[in-house]
C-alpha positions in Angstrom: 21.0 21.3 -4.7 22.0 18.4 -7.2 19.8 17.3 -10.1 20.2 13.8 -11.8 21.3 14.6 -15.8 19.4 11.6 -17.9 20.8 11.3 -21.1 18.7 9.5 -23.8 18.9 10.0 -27.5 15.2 11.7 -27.3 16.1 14.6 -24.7 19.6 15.1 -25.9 19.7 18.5 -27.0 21.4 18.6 -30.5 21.5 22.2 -30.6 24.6 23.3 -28.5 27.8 25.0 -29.8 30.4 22.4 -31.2 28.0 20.3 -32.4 27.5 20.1 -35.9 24.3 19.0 -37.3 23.0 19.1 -41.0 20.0 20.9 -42.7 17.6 17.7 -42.7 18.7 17.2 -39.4 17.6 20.3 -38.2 14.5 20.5 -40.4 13.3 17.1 -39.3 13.6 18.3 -35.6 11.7 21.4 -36.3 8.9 19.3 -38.0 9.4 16.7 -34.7 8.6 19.6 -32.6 5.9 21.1 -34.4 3.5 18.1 -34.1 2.9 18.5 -30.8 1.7 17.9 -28.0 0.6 21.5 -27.1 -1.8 22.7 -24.0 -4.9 24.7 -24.6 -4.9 28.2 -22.8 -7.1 26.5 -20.8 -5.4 23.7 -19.8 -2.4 26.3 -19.6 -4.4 28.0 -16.9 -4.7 25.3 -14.6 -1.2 23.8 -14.6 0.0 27.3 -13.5 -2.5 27.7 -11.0 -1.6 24.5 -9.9 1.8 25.0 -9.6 1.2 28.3 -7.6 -1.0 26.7 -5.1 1.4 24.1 -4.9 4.1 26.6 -4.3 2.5 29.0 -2.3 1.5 25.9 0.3 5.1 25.2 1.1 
């Protein structure tokens, strides 16, 4: 199976061996990440049980 790499300057992960980043870098892509958006348990709950139904209907 093939899958399509999109490369954008928002889903490029920063993070990989060889490349260097600096402090504020990494501190503002912490603080990026920790604003969100998050689920809910609840809403948690249903994506996976839609995902199984979806699955388990194949």
């Amino acid at each position: 199976m093939k899958t399509k790499n999109i490369k954008s300057k928002e889903t490029e992960s920063w993070a990989l061996p060889g490349n260097a980043i600096s402090i504020d870098d990494f501190k503002e892509g912490i603080k990026k990440a920790e604003k969100g958006p998050f689920y809910t348990i609840g809403e948690s709950k249903q994506i996976l049980e839609g995902w199984r139904k979806k699955r388990n209907s194949r």
